[in-house]
N, C-alpha and C positions, 0 to 999 in steps of 0.2 A: 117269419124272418122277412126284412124287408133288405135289398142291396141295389142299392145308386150308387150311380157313376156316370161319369160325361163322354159324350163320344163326339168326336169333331169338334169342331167350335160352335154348335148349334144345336144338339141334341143333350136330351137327361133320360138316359135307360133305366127302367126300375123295373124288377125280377123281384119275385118271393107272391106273399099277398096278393099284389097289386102286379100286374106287367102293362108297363106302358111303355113309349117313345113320347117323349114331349119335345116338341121344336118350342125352338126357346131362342133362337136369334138376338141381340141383342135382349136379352133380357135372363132375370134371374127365376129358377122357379123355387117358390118356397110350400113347402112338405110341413102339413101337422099331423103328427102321428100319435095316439091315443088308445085307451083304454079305460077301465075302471081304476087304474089305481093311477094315473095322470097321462101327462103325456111330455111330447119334447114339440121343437119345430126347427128344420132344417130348409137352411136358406141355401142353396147351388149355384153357384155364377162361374163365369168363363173369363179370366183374362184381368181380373181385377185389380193384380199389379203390374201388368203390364208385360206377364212374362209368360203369357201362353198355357197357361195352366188353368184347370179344373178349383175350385176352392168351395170349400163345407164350414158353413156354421152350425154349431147345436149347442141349441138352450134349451132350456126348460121352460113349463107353460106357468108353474109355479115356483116364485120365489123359494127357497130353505127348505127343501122338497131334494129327495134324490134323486138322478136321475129313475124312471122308470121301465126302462130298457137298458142290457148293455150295447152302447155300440164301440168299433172296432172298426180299422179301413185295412182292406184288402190290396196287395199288388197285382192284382192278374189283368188288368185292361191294359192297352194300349198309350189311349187317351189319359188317362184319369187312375189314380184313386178310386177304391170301392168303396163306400158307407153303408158296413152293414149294421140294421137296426136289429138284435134278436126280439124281435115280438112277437106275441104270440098272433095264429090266424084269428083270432076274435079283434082284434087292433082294428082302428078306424082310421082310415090314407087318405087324406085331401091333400091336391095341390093347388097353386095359381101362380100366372106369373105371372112377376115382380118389375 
């Protein structure tokens, strides 16, 4: 299980798998998340209409493909929206920001 969500206007908290803090100030961080039977990628940005909020994109890595994870968002933060990915601990977590 992988669960993002944003804290502040400059942070992306990730719990499960992976635990990080990513500063991300100005900038978006984007998440490939994988396994043997494919993967997804989640793009995270702060503010991007203008209205002080957290925002999640997910696609897939491959066209006509289901997704390979279910994911689901969470109410329990403050800041943000939670993005949980169910994958298993064998899943491969890269991020960078955007």
């Amino acid at each position: 299980m992988l669960k993002i969500y944003g804290c502040s206007d400059d942070l992306v908290e990730v719990e499960g798998i992976l635990d990080e803090e990513i500063g991300c100030y100005d900038n978006a961080v984007e998440f490939t998340i994988s396994d043997d039977n494919g993967g997804i990628r989640v793009l995270v940005s702060y503010d991007n209409f203008g209205d002080g909020c957290w925002s999640f994109k997910v696609t897939n890595l491959a066209d006509g493909l289901p997704l390979p994870f279910p994911v689901r968002f969470e109410n329990e933060h403050d800041y943000s929206l939670a993005l949980v990915v169910d994958c298993g601990f064998d899943a491969c977590v890269d991020f960078e920001l955007r």
